[in-house]
Structures are given as C-alpha cells and as structure tokens.
DRENNUSE-181839 format. One record per residue (C-alpha): residue in one letter; x, y, z. Coordinates in steps of 0.1 Angstrom, whole numbers, padded with zeros to 4 digits, always signed. Example, Ala and Ser with C-alpha at 12.3 -4.5 7.8 and 13.67 -1.06 7.14 Angstrom:
// residues 2
A+0123-0045+0078;S+0137-0011+0071;
END
This chain:
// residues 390
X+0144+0203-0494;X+0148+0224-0463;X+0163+0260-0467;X+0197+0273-0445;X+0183+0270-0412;X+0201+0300-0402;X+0187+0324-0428;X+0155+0315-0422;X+0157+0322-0386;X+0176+0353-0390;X+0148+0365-0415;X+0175+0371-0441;X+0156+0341-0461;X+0127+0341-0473;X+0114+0306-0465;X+0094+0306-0497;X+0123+0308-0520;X+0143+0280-0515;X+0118+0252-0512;X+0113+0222-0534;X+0078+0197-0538;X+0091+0164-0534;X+0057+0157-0550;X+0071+0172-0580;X+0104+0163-0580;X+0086+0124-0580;X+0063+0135-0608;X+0094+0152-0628;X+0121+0121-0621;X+0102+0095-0616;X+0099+0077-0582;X+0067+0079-0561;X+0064+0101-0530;X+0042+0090-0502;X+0036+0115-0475;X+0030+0105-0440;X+0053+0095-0404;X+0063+0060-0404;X+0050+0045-0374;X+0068+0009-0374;X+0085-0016-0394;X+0074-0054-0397;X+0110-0072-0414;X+0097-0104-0413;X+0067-0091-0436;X+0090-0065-0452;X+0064-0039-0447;X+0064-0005-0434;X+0035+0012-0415;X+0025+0050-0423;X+0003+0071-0399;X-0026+0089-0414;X-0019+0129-0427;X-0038+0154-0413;X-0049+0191-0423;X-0065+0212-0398;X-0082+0179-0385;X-0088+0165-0414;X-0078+0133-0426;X-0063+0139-0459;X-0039+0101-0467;X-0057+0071-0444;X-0030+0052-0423;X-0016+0026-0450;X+0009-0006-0451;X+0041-0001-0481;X+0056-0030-0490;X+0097-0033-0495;X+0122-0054-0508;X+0145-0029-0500;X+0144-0004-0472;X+0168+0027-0472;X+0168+0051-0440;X+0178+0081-0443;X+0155+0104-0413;X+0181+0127-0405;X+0186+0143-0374;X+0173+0166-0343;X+0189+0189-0317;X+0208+0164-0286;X+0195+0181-0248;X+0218+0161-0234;X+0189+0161-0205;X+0201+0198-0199;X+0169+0211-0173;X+0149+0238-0191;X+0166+0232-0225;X+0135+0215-0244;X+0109+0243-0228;X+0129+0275-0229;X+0155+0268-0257;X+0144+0268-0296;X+0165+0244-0316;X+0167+0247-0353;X+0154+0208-0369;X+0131+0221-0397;X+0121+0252-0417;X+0091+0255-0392;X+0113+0258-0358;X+0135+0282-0379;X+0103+0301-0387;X+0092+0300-0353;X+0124+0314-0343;X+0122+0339-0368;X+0087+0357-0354;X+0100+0350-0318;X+0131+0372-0330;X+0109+0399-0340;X+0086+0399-0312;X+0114+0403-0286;X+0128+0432-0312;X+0095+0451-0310;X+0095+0445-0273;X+0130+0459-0270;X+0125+0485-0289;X+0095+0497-0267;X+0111+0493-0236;X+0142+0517-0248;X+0120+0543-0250;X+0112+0542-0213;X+0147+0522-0203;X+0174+0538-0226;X+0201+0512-0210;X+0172+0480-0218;X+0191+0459-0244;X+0182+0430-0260;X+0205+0392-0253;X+0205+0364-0273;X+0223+0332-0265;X+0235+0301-0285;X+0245+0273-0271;X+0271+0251-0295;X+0298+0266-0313;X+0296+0241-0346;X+0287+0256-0382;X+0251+0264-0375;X+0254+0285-0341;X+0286+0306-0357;X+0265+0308-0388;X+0234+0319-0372;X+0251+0344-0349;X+0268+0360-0380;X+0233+0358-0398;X+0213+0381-0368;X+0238+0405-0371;X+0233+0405-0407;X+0193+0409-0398;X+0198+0438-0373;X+0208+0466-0401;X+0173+0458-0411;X+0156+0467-0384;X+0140+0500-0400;X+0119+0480-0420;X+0097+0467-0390;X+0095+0500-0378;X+0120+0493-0352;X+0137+0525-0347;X+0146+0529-0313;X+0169+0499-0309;X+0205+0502-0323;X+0219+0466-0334;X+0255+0476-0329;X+0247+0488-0293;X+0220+0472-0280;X+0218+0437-0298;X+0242+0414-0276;X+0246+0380-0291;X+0270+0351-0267;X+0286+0323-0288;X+0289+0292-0260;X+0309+0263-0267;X+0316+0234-0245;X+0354+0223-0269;X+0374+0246-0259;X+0376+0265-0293;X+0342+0272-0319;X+0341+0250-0350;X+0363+0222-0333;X+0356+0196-0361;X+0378+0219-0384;X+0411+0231-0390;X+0426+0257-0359;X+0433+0282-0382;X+0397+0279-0397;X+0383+0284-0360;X+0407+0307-0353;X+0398+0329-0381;X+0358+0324-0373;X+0363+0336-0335;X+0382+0364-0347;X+0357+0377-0371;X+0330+0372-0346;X+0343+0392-0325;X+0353+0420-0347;X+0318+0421-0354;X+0307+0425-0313;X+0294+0385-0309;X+0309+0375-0274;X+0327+0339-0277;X+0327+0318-0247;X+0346+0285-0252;X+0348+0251-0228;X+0319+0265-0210;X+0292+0237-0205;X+0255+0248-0198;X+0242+0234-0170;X+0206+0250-0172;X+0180+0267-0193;X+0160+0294-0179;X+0134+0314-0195;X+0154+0347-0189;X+0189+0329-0181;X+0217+0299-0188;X+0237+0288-0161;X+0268+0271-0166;X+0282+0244-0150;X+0304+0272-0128;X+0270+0283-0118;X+0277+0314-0143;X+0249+0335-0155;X+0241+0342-0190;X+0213+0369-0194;X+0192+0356-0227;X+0161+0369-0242;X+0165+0342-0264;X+0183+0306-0263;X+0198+0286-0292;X+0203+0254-0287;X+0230+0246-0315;X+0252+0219-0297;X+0247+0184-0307;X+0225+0158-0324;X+0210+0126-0323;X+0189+0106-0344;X+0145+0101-0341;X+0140+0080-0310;X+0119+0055-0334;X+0149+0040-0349;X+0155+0025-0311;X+0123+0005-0316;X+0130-0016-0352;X+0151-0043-0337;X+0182-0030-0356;X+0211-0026-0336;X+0217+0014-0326;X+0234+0038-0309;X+0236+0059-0277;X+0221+0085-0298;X+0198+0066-0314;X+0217+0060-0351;X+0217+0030-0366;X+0245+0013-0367;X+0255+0004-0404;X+0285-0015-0418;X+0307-0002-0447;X+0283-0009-0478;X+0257+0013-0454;X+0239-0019-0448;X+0222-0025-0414;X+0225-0058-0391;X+0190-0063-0415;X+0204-0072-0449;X+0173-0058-0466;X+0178-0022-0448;X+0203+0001-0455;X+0208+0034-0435;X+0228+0067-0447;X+0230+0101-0436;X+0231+0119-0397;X+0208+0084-0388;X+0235+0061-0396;X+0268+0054-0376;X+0293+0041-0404;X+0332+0039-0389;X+0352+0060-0415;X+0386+0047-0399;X+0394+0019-0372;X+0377+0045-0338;X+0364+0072-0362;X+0331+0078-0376;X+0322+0092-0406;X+0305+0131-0395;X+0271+0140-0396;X+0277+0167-0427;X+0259+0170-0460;X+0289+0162-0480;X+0291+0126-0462;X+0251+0121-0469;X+0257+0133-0506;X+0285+0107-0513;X+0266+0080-0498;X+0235+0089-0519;X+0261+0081-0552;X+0274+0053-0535;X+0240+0035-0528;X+0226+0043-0566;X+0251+0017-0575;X+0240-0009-0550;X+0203-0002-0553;X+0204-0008-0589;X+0229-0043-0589;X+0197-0056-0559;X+0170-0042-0585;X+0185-0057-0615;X+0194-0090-0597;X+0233-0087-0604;X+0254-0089-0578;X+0269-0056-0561;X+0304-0045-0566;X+0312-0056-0532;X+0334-0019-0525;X+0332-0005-0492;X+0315+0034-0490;X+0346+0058-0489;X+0341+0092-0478;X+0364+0119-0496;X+0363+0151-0473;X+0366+0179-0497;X+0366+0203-0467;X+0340+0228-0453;X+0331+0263-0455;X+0312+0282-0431;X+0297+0318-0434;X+0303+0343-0405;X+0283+0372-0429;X+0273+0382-0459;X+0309+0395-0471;X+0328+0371-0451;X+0331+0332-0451;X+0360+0307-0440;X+0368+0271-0447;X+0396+0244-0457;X+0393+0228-0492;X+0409+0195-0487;X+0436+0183-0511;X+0413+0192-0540;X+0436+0209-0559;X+0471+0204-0546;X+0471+0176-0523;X+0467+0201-0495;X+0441+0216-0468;X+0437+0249-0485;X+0430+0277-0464;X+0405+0305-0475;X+0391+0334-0456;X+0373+0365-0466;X+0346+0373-0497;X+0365+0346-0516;X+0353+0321-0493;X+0319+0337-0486;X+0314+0334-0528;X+0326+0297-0526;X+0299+0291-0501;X+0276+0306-0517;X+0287+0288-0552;X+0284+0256-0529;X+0254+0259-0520;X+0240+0264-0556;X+0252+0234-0566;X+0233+0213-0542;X+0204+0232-0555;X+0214+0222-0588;X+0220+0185-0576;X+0187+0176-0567;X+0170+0198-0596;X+0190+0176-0618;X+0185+0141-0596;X+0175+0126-0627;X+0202+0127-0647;X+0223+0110-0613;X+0201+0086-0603;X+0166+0081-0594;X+0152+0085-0632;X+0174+0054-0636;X+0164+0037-0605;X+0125+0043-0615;X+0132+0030-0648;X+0142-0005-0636;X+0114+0000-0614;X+0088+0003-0645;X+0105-0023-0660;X+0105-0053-0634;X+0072-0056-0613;X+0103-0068-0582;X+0120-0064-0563;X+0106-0027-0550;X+0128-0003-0538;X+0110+0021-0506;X+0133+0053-0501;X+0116+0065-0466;
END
C-alpha cells in the first residue's frame, strides 16, 4: 500500500513508515501474490501473461502464463498531460511512492541551491508551481509549507520559507477542489492564502518549461519546480485487451463492475461505472473501497457456484476531507449523521482526516476478517474455479 503522496513529497513522511508487503499481507490472509507487469491477456484461453522481474539486471521471477476463471482489474491510475508541450519532461507528477520520492530529493536540491544563491542574490527566491487544484495539489501545497519550518535541519539557513518560498496553486475550474461543496473550496482557498500559497483559478496551462508555465493567455509563471496535479487517466494497456474503454483509457464496466467480458470485472480509478443516468462514479478511494465490499460478495457466489445476488454496485458518498496543514483540514460529511452535508473546518477536521486515514490502515491490516481469508478459503477448498486479483 502506497503512503500520502503528498507527505512523501513534502518530506514530512517518511516513506518507510507507512508501507505494507503485499507478500505478507498474502502469507498472513491467505491469497497468493505474484509480482511482475502484466504484459497481455488471452480471454479465449483465460490466461494472463506476466513479464519477467528484474533486480539490478538480474532476472529474479522468469516471464510466466496465470491462468483465471475470473479476472478482476483494478491498475489504478496515472497523471492525464492532456498532450500539454513540456509537461511529461519538465513536470513531476505524483503516481507512486518512487515519483513522490523523486520529488522529494528534487525539493531539497533546489532548497540547497536557493539557499546558496541568497547568499550572493539576497532578492533570489525559490518558486514552485502545481498545476491542478483537486485534493492532492491543495494538499501538497499545504504539506511544503509544513516542510519549510524544517529547513534548519538540512543546514539550510539562509532561506526563509515565509519569504522566500513562493508556492502558485493553478486550476483550470474556475474554483480549487471543484468536485466538492463551495463552501469546502471556499474555505480551502482561504486558508491557502492566509498561509502565503497564491491561488490562480480558470487558468489553463498551455506549456511546460524547465524554468516556466505558460498559460493559455500566454501568462508566465516563474517555477523552479512543476507539479502536475490535474487529471488522470487509466495505463494505456487496458486499450489493447479488446474490452471496450474510454477516452482515457478506463474500462468501461456495467453496474455489477463487470466488463463487456463476463469473466472480467474492473473496479477502482480503471473502471468507468455510471453512478446516475450522465454521471460517473469519481475516481476516490471511498468509491474503490465500496466496490472492493461489493465484489467479495460476487467473487464468492462465482467461486462457490451459486448464483450472485443480481444487486447493482451502489456508491454511498460519505463525503471528503482534505488537509491544507498539519492543524487545519476541511471537508463535507455527507448525510452520515443527520441526513445532511455536514460542514467541518479547522483541527476538528484535520483530526478526522487523520482518524480517516487510520482506518484504511486498519482496513487492509485486518483484510482477513472482510474478505480475502474467506475468498482463499473457498479457494483451498475447490481446486475451480480460480479467482486472479491482478
């Protein structure tokens, strides 16, 4: 399980703390974890092909073929370009724990560079740009911030992070955080700017440039650094399986989460699933988590033979919460309590984040007891059908 992005980059994470072995989690619950990309699918054979894993050249798991009866997908996301020139080579997007902790030593580098330069150039300041205004890039600006009162640490002592650290929020809606509630964006741009982050909305980025964005006004941006924060779209691979997709590459699923294969299902940011008649459900954890429940049920009626219960997946959005610091937070909790979007703003909401997050640790600590012991049980217990969870 991958840490928050954000905190990694921002070095206010260790990226050793948070992670989890899926080779353990198999060995303590009970299903079997096979590392390695998947580089194809026959359906007609029901087989899946894996490339060979390598370490430092060498070949550590040969290339194999993994039969299914069943075939979940469930690859996630990456950062969307939009074909934006210089984006891909000058912008770092934040997929994995890796291109956080690449961003993370790039931080650091252009801090000790700063910090050199103002003692030669006392007006030399350091700019930092990210580009999409959704929960990561208003989480990650709050989250530098956060990493600049530590600054001492590295020996940086020159540089002042109130002065001389200046972070632009730009968003292309034409307010941050446009998938929630106004007065949750509201609140967010308000206490980003409180804290010195410039917020620039319906501005659309036209170009990357190593030093530079440019919007399409033909603005200039100054930026040490570029974020790209602003969109997704699903691996490029899932184009290539003969199921139907996308423009961004999703699969397109129906409302059990099965694909136009009956033997595949898809859930998570890969999947399009409509939520209502023009709507589709979001790419957020809280959707992927409900349709992990949802397919336990499924998997096991196929496993055991039985037939499934023949409900439609339906999402219940219990709201969001973002942080914007380590003392601040806002979100809606939706009609969890009284029927109502509940508002929340402040340390409360920064402590409910926090609480949040917890529990999802706690979640798949305790998979087991929800789910896959079960599923590996039938598993153990019938030689098929097979169940594949790539």
């Amino acid at each position: 399980m991958e840490a928050s992005l954000h905190e990694v980059a921002s070095g206010t994470l260790d990226i050793h703390r948070e992670g989890l072995s899926y080779a353990m989690l198999a060995k303590d619950h009970g299903f079997t974890f096979v590392p390695g990309e998947m580089d194809g699918i026959d359906r007609q054979a029901r087989s899946i092909h894996v490339k060979a894993v390598y370490n430092e050249g060498e070949e550590v798991f040969a290339a194999r073929d993994l039969s299914y009866d069943t075939l979940v997908l469930a690859v996630g996301s990456r950062s969307n370009f939009f074909n934006t020139p210089g984006a891909e080579e000058y912008a770092t997007a934040l997929d994995s724990t890796e291109q956080a902790e690449k961003f993370r030593l790039k931080f650091l580098r252009e801090l000790v560079a700063a910090d050199q330069r103002k003692k030669t150039d006392p007006a030399h300041s350091l700019n930092i740009a990210i580009v999409g205004g959704g929960a990561t890039g208003v989480e990650l600006a709050a989250e530098l911030l956060e990493a600049g009162k530590n600054l001492g640490f590295y020996g940086i002592n020159e540089l002042n992070p109130e002065e001389d650290i200046h972070i632009t929020l730009l968003e292309g809606s034409s307010r941050i955080l446009a998938a929630l509630p106004e007065k949750t964006s509201a609140a967010a741009t308000r206490l980003l700017k409180e804290r010195g982050i410039t917020v620039k909305t319906s501005v659309l980025v036209a170009s990357v440039q190593e030093k530079s964005l440019t919007d399409s006004n033909d603005n200039k941006y100054p930026a040490d650094l570029t974020v790209w924060a602003a969109g997704i779209k699903a691996p490029a691979f899932l184009t290539e399986l003969g199921l139907e997709t996308n423009k961004i590459n999703q699969v397109i699923a129906d409302k059990t989460l099965c694909t136009s294969d009956p033997a595949i299902y898809a859930m998570g940011d890969c999947a399009q699933v409509e939520w209502e008649p023009g709507r589709y459900l979001p790419a957020r954890a809280q959707v992927a988590h409900q349709q992990a429940d949802y397919l336990i049920g499924e998997l096991s009626a196929r496993i055991n033979g039985t037939a499934s219960s023949g409900k439609p997946f339906a999402f219940k959005d219990y709201g969001s919460l973002v942080s914007v610091g380590h003392n601040k937070g806002v979100g809606s909790l939706m009609g969890v309590l009284t029927g109502k979007s509940l508002f929340v703003e402040g340390l409360l909401a920064r402590l409910m984040y926090m609480s949040l997050h917890l529990m999802h640790h706690m979640a798949i600590l305790g998979i087991a007891r929800t789910g896959a012991v079960a599923l590996g049980r039938l598993l153990l217990k019938r030689s098929t059908p097979k169940v594949k969870l790539h």
